[in-house]
N, CA, C and O of each residue as an XYZ file, in Angstrom:
876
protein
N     209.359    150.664    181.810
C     209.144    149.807    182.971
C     207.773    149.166    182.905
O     206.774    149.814    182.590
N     207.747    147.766    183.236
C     206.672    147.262    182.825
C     205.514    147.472    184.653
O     205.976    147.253    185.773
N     204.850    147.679    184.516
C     203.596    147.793    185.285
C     202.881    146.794    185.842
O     202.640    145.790    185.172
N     202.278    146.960    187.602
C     201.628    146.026    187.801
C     200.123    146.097    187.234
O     199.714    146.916    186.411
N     199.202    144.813    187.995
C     197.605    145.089    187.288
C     197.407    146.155    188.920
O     196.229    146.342    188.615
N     197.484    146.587    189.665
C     197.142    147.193    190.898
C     197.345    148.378    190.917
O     198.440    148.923    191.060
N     195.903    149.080    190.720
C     195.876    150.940    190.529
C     196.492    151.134    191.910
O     196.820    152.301    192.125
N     196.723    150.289    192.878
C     197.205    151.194    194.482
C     197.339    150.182    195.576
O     196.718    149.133    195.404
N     197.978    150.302    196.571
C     198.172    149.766    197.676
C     197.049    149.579    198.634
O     196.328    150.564    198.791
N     196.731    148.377    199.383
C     195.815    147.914    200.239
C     195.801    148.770    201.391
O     194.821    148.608    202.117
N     196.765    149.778    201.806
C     196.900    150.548    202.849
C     197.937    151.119    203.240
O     198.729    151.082    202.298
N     198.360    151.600    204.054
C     199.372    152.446    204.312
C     200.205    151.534    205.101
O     201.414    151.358    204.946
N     199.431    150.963    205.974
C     200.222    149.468    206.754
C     200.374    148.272    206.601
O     199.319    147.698    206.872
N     201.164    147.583    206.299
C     201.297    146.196    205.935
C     202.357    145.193    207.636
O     203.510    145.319    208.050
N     201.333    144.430    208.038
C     201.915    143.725    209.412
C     202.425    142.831    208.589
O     201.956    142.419    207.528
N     203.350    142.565    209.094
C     204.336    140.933    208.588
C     203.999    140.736    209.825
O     203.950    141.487    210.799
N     203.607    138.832    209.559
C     203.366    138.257    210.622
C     205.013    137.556    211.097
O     205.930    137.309    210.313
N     205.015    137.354    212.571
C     205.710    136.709    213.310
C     205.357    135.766    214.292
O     205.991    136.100    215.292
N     204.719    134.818    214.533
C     204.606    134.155    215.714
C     205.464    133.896    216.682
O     205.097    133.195    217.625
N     206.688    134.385    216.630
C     207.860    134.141    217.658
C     207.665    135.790    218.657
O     208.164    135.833    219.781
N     207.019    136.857    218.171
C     207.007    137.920    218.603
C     207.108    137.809    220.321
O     207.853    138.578    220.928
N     206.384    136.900    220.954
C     206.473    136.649    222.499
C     208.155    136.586    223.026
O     208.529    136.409    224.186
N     208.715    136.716    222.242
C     209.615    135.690    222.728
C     211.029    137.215    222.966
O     212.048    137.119    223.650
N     210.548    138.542    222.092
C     211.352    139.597    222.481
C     210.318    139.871    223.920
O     210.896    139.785    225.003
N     208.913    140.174    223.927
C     208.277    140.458    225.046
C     207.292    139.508    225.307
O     206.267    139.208    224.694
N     207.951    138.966    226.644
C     206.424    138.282    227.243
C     205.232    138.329    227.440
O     204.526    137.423    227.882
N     204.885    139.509    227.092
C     203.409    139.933    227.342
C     202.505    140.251    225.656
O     201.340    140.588    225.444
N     203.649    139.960    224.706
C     202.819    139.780    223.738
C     201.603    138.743    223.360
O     201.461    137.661    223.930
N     200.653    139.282    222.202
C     199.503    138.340    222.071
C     200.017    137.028    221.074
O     200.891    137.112    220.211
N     199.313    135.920    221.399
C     199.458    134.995    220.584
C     199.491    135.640    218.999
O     198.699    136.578    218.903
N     200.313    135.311    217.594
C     199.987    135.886    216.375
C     198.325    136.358    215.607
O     197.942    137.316    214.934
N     197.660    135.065    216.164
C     196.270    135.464    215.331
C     195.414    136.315    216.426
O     194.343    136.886    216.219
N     195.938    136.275    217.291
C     195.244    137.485    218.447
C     196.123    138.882    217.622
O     195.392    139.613    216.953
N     197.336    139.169    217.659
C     197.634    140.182    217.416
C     197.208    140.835    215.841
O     197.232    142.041    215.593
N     196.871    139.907    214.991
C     196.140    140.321    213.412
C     194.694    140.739    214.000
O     194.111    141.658    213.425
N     194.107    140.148    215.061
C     192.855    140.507    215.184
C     192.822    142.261    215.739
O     192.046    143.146    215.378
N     193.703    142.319    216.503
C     193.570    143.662    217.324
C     194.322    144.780    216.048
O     194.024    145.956    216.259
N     195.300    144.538    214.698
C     195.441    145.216    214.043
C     194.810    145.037    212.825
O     195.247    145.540    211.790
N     193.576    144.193    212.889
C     192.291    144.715    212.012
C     191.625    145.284    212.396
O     190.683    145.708    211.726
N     191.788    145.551    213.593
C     190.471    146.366    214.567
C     190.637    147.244    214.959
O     189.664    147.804    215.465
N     192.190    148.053    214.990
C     192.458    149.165    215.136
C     192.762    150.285    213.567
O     193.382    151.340    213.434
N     191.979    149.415    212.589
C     192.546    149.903    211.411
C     193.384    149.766    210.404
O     193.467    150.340    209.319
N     193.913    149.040    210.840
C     194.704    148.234    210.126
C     193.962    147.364    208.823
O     192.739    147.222    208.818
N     194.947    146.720    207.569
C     193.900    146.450    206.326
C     194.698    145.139    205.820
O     194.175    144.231    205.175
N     196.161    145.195    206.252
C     196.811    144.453    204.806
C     198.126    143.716    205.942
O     198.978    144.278    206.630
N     197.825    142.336    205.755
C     198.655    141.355    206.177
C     199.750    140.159    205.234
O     199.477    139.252    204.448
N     200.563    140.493    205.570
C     201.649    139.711    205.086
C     202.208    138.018    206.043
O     202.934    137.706    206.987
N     201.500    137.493    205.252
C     201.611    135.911    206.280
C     203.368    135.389    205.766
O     203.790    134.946    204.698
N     204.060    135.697    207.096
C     205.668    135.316    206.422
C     205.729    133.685    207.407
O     205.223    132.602    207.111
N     206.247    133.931    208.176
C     206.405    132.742    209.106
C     206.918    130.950    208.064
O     206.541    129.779    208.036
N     207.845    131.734    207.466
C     208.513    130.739    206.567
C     209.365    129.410    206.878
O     209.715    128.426    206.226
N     209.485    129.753    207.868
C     210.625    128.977    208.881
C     209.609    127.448    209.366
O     210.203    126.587    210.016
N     208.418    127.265    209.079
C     207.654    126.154    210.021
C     207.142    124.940    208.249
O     206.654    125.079    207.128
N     207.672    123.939    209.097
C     207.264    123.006    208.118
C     206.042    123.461    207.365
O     205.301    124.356    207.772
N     205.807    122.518    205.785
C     204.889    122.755    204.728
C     203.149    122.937    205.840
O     202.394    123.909    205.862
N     203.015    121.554    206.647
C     201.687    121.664    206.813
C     201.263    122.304    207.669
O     200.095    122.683    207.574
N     202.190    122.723    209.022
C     202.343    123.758    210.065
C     201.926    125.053    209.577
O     200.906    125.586    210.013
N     202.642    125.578    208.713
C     202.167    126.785    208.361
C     200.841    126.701    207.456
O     200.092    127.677    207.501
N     200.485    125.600    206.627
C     199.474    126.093    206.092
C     198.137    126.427    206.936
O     197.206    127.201    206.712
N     198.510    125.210    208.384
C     197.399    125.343    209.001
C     197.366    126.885    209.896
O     196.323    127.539    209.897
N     198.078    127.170    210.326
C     198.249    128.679    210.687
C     198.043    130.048    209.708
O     197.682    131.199    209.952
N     198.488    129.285    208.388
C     197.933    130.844    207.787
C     196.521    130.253    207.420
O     195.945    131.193    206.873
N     195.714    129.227    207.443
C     194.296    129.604    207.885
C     193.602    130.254    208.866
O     192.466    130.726    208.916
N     194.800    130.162    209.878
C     193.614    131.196    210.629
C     193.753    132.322    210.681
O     192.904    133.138    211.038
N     195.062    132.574    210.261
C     195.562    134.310    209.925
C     194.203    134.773    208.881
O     193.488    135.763    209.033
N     194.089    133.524    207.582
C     193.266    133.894    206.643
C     191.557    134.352    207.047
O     190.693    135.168    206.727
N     191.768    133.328    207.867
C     189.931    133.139    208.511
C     189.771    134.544    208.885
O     188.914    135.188    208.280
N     190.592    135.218    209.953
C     190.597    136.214    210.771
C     190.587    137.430    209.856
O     189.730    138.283    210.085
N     191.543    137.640    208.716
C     192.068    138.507    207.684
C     190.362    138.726    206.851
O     189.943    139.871    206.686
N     189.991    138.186    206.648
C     189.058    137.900    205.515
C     187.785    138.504    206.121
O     187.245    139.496    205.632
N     187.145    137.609    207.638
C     186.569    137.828    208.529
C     186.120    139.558    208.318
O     184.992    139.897    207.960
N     187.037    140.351    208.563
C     187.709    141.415    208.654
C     187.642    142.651    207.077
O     187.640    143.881    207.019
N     187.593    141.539    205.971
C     187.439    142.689    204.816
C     189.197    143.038    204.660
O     189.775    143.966    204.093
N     189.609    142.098    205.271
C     191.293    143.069    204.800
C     192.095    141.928    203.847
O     191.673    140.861    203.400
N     192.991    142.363    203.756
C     193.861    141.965    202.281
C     194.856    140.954    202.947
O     195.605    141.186    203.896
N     194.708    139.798    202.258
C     196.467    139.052    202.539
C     197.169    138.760    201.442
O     196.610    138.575    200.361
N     198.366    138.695    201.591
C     199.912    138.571    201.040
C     200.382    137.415    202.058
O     200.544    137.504    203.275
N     200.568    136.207    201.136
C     201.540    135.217    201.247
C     203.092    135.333    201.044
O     203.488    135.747    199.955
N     203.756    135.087    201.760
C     204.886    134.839    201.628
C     206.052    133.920    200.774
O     206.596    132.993    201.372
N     206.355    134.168    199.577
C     207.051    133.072    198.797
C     206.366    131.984    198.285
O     206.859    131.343    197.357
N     205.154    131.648    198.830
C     204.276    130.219    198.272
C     203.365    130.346    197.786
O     202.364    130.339    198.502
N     203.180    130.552    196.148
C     202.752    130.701    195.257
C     201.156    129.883    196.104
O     200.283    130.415    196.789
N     201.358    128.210    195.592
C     201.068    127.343    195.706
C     200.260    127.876    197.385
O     199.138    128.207    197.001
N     200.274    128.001    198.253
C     199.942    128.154    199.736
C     199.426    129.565    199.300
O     198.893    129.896    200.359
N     199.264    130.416    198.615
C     198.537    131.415    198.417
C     197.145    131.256    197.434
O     196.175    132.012    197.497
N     197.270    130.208    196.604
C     196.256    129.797    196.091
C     194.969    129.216    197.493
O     193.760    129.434    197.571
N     195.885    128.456    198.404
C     195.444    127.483    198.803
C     194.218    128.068    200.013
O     193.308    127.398    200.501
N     194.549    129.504    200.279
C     194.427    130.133    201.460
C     192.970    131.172    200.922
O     192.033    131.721    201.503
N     193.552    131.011    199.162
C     192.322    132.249    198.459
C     193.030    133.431    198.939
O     192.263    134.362    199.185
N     194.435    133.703    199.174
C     194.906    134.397    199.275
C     195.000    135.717    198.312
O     194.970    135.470    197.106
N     195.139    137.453    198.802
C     194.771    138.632    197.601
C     196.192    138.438    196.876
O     196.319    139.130    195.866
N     197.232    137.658    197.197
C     198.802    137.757    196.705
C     199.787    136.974    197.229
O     199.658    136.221    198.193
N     201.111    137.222    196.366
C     202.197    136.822    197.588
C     203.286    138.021    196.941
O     203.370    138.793    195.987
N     204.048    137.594    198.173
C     205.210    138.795    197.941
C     206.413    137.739    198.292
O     206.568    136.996    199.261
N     207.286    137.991    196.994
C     208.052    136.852    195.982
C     209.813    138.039    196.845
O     210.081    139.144    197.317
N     210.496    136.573    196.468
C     212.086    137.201    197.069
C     212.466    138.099    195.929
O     211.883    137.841    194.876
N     213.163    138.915    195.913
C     213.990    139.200    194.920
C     214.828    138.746    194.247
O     215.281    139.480    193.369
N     215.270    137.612    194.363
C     215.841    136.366    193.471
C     214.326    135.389    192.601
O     214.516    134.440    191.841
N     212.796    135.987    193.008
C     212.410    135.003    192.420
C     211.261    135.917    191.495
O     210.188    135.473    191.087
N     211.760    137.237    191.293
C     211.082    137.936    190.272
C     210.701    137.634    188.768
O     209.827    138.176    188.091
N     211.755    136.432    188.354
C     210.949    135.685    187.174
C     209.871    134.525    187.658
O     209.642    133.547    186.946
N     209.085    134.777    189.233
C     207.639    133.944    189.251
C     206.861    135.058    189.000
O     205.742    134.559    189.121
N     206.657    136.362    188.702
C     205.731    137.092    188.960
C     204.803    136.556    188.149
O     203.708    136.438    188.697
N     204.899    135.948    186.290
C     204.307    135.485    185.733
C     203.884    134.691    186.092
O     202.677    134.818    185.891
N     204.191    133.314    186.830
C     203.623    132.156    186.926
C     202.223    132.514    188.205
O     201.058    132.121    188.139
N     202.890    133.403    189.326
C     201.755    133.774    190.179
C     200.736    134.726    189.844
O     200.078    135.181    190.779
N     200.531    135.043    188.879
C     199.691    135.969    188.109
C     198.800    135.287    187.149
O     197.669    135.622    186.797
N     199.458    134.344    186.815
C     198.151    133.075    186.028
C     197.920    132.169    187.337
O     196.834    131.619    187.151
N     198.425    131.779    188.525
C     197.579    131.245    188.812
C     197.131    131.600    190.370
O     196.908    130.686    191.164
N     196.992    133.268    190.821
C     196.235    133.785    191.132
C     194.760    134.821    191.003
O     193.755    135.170    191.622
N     195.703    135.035    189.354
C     194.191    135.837    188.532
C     195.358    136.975    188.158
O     196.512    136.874    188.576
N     194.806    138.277    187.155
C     195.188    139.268    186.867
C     195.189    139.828    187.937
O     196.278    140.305    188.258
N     194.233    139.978    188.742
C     194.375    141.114    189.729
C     195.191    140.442    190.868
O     194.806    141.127    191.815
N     195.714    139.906    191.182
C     196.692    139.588    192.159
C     197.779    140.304    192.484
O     198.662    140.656    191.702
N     197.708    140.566    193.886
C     199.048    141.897    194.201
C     200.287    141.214    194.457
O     200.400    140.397    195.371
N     200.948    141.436    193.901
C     202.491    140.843    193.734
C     203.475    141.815    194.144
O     203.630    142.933    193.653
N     204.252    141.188    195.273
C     205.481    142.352    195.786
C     206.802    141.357    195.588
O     206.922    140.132    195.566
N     207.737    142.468    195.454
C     208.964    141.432    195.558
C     209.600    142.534    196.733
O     209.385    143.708    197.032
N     210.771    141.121    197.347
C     212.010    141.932    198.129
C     212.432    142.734    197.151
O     212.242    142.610    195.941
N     213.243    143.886    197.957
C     214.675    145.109    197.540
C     215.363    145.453    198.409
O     214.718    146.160    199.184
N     216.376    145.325    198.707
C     217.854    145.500    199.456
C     218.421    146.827    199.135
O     219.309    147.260    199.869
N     217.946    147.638    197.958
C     218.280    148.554    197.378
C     218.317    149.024    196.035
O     218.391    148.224    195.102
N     218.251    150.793    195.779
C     217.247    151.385    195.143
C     217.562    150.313    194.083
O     216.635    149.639    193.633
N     219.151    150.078    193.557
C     219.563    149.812    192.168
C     218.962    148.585    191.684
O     218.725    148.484    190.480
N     218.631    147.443    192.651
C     217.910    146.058    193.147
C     216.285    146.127    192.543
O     215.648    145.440    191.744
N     215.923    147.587    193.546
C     214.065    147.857    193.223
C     214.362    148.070    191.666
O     213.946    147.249    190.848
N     214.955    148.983    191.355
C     214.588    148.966    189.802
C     214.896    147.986    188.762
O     214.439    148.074    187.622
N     215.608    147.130    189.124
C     216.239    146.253    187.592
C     214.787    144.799    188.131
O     214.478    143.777    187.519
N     214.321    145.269    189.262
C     213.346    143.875    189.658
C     211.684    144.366    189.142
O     210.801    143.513    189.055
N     211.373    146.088    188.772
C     210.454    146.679    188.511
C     210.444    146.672    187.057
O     209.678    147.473    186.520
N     211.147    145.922    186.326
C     210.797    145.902    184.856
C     209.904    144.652    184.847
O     209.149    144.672    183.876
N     209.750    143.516    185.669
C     209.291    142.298    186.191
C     207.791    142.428    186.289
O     207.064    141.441    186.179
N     207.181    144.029    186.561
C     205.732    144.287    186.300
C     204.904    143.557    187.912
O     203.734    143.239    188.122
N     205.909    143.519    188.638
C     205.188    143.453    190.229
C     204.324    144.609    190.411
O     204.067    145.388    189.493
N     203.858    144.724    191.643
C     203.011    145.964    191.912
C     203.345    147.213    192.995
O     202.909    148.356    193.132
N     204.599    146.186    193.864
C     205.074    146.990    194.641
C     206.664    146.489    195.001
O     206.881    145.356    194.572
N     207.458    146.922    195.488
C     208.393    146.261    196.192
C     208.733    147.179    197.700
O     208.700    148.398    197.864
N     209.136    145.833    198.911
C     209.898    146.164    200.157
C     210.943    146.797    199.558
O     211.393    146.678    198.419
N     211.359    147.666    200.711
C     212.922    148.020    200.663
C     213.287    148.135    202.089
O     212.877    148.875    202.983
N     214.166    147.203    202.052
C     215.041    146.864    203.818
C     216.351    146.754    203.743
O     216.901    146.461    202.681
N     217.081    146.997    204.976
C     216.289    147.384    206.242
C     216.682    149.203    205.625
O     217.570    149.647    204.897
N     215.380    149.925    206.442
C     215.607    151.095    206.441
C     216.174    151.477    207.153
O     217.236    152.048    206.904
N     215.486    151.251    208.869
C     216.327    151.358    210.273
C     217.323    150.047    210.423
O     217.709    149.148    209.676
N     217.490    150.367    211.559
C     218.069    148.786    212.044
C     216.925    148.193    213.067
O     216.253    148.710    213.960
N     217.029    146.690    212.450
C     215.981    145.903    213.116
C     216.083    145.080    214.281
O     217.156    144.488    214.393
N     215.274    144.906    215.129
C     215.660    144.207    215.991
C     215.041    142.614    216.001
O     215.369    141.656    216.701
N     213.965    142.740    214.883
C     213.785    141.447    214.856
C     214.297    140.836    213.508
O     214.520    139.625    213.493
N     214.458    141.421    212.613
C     215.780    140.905    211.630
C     217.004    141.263    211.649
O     217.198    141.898    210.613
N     218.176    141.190    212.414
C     219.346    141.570    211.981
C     219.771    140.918    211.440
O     219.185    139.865    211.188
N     220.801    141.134    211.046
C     222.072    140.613    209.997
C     221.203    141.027    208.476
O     221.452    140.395    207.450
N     220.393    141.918    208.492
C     219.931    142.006    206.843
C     220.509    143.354    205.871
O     220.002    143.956    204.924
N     221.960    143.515    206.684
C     222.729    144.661    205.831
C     222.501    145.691    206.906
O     221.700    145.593    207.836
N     223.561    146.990    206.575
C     223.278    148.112    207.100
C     222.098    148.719    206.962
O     221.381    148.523    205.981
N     221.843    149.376    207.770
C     220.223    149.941    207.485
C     220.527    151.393    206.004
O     221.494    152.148    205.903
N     219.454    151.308    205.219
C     219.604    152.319    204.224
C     219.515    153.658    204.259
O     220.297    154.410    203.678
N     218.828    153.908    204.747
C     218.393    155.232    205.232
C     217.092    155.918    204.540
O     216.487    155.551    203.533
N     216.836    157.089    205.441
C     215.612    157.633    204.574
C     216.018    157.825    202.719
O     215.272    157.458    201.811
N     217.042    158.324    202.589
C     217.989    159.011    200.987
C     217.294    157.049    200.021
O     217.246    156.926    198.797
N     216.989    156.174    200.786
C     216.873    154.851    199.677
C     215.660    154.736    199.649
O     215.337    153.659    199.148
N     214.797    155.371    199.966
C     213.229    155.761    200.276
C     213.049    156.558    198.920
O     212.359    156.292    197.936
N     214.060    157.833    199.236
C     213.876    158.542    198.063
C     214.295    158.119    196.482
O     213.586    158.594    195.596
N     215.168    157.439    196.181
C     216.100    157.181    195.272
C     215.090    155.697    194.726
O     215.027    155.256    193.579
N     214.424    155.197    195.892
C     213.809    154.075    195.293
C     212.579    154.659    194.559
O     212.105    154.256    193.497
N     212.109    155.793    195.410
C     210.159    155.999    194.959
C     211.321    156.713    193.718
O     211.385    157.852    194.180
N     211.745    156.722    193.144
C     211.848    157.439    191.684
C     211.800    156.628    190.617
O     211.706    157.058    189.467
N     211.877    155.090    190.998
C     211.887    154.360    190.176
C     209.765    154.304    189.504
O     209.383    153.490    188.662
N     209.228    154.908    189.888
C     208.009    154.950    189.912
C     207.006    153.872    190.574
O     205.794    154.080    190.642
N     207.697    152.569    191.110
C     207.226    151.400    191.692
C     206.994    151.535    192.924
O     208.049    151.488    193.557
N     205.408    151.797    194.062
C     205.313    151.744    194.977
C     206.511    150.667    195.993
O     206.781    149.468    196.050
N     207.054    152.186    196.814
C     207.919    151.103    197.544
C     207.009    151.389    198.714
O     206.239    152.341    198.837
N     207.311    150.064    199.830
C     206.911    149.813    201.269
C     208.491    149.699    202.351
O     209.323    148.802    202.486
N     208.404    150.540    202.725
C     209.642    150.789    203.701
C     209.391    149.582    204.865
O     208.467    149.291    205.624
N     210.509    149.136    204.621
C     210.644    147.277    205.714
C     211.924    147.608    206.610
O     212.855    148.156    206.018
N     212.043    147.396    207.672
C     213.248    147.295    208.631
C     213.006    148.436    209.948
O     212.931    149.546    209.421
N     212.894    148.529    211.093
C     212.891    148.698    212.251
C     211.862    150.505    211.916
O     212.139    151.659    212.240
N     210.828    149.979    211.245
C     209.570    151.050    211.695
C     208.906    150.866    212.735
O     208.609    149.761    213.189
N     208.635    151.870    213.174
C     208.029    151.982    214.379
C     207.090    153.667    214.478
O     207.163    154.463    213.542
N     206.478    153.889    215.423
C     205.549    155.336    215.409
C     206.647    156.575    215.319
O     206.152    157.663    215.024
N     207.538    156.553    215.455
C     209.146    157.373    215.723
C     208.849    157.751    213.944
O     208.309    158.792    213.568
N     209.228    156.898    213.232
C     209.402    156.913    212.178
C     209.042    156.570    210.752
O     209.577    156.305    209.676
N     207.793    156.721    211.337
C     207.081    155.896    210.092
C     206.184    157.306    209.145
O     205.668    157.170    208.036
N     206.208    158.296    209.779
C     205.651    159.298    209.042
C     207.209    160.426    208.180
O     207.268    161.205    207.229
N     208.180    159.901    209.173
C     209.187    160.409    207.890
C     209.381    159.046    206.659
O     209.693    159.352    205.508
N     209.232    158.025    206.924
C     209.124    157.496    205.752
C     208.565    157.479    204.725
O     208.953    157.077    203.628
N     206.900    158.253    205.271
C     206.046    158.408    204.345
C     206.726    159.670    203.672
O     207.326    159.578    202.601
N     206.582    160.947    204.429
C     208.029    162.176    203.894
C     208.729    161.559    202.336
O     208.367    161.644    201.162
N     209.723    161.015    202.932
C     210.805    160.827    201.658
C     209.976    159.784    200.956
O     210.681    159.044    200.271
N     208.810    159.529    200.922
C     207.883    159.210    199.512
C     207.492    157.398    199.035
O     207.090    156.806    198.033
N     207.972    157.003    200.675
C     207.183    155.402    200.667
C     205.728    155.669    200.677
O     205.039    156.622    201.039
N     205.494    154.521    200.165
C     203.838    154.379    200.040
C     203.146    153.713    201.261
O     202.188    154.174    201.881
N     203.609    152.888    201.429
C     203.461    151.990    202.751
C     204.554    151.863    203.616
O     205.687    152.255    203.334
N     204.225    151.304    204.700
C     205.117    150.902    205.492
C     205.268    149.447    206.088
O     204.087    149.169    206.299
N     205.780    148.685    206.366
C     205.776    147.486    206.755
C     206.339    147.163    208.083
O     207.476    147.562    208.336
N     205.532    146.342    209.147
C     206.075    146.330    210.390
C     205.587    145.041    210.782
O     204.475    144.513    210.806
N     207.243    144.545    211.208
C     207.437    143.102    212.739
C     207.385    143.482    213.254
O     206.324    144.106    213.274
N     208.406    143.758    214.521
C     208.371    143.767    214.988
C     207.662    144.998    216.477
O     207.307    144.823    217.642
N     207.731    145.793    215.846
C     206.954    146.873    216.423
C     205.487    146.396    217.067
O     205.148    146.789    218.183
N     204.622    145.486    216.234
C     203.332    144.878    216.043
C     203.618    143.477    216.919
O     203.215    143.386    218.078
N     204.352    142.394    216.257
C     203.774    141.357    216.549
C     205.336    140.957    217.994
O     206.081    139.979    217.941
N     205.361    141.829    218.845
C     206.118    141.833    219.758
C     205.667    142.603    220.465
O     206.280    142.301    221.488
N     204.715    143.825    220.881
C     203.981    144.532    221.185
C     202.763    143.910    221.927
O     201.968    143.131    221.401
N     202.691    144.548    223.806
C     201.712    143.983    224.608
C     200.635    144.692    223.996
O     199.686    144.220    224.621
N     200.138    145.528    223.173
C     199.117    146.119    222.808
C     199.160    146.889    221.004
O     199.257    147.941    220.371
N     199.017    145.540    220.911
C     199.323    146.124    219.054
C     198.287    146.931    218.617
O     198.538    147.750    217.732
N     196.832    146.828    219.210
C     195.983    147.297    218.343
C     196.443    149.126    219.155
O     196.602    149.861    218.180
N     196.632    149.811    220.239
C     197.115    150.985    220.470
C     198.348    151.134    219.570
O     198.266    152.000    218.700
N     199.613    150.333    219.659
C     200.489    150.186    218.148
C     200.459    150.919    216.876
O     201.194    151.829    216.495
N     199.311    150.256    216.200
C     198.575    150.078    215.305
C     198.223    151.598    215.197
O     198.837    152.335    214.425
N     197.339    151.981    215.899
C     196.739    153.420    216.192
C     197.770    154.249    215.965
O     197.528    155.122    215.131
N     198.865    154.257    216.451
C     200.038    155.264    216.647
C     200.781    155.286    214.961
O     201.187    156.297    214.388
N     200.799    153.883    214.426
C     201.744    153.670    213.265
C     200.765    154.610    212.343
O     201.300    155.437    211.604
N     199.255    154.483    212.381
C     198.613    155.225    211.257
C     198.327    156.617    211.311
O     197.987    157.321    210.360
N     198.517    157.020    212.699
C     198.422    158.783    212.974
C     199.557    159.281    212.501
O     199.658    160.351    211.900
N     200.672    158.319    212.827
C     202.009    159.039    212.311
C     202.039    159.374    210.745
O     202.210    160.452    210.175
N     201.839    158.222    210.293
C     201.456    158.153    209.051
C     200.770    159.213    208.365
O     201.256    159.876    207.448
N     199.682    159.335    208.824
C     198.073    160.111    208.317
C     198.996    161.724    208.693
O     198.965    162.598    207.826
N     199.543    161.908    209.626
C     200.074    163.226    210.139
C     200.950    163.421    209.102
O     200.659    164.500    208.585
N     202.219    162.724    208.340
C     203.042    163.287    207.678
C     202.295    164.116    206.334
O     201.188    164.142    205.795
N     203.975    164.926    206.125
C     203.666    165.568    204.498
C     204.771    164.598    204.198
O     205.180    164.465    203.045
C-alpha cells in the first residue's frame, strides 16, 4: 500500500463546514462565527465543503473561513478544488472517491507535504482508494445523518474497524455527535468528522468541548 507524505492527523476533530447550518436551528452562528468559536474551544482542523455555491461565492467565503483558520494556527482542507486550495494557501483538499487518480496532480501543486483525504462509503472502497498514497480517508455515514441523508445506510461501528485495518488513517463522517464519538475512537478511527452537530449548534464552541472530552475520555 502506497503511503501518504503525513506522519499524522491535524487533530482528533475535523468540522466540515456548512453555512446552511441555521436553517436545522435558528439560533445557530453565522459559518465563520461558528469556525471561530471551534478554534477557540480547541478545535484545529477545518474542512471548507460548501460545494453547492457558485465558483466566486465560495472562493470569497472560504477566505474568510481561511483568514479565521490561519488567524488561529489551525489546518484547512479544501473540498474537491484542487485549484481553490492553492488559491486560499490552503494545508490540503480532500478529493471524492471517484477522484483518487488527482492525488498526484494535488500533491505537485500543493507541495509534498500536502494532506490529502479522499471519500469512503466503505471498508472495501477505503482500501482499493489507499493504494492512491492519500493520507487519510472519510468513512460515511457511520450513524445516520441528519444533515446528509440519502448517503446509504449508516455502517456501523464493525466499518470503523474493518476500515482502520487497512492501515490508512480513517476519520469517521456521518451523524457524530458527543454520544458517540469516543466509541468511534474505540473501534480505532483516528479522527472524527462533524456537520452537523457543529455548524447547526447554538453553541458550538461548548459542542466542540464535549466532542473532544469524549474523544480524549475513550480507550
Amino acid at each position: 500500500m502506497a503511503v501518504g507524505r503525513r506522519s499524522g492527523l491535524p487533530g482528533p476533530l475535523l468540522l466540515v463546514t456548512d453555512r446552511l447550518g441555521h436553517l436545522r436551528n435558528d439560533q445557530a452562528l453565522p459559518l465563520v462565527e461558528t469556525v471561530a468559536a471551534f478554534l477557540d474551544a480547541g478545535g484545529s482542523w477545518v474542512w471548507f465543503r460548501d460545494r453547492d455555491l457558485p465558483p466566486d461565492e465560495r472562493r470569497r467565503l472560504g477566505e474568510r473561513v481561511a483568514e479565521r483558520v490561519f488567524a488561529e494556527g489551525g489546518t484547512l482542507t479544501v473540498g474537491g478544488d484542487i485549484d481553490l486550495a492553492a488559491q486560499l494557501g490552503a494545508d490540503g483538499v480532500h478529493l471524492a472517491g471517484n477522484q483518487a487518480d488527482r492525488i498526484g496532480q494535488a500533491r505537485e501543486r500543493l507541495g509534498d507535504g500536502a494532506l490529502i483525504g479522499i471519500s469512503a462509503h466503505g471498508a472495501a472502497e477505503l482500501a482499493a482508494t489507499a493504494a492512491q498514497g492519500a493520507d487519510y480517508a472519510t468513512l460515511s455515514p457511520i450513524f445516520a445523518s441528519a444533515s446528509k441523508p440519502g448517503y446509504g445506510p449508516p455502517l456501523g461501528l464493525e466499518a470503523i474497524r474493518a476500515a482502520a485495518a487497512t492501515g490508512l488513517p480513517v476519520v469517521a463522517l456521518g451523524g457524530i455527535a458527543a454520544d458517540t464519538a469516543g466509541a468511534c475512537r474505540a473501534a480505532g478511527a483516528a479522527a472524527c468528522a462533524v456537520m452537523g452537530a457543529l455548524t447547526a449548534a447554538a453553541d458550538p464552541a461548548a459542542e466542540t468541548r464535549l466532542l473532544l472530552t469524549a474523544w480524549h475520555g475513550a480507550r
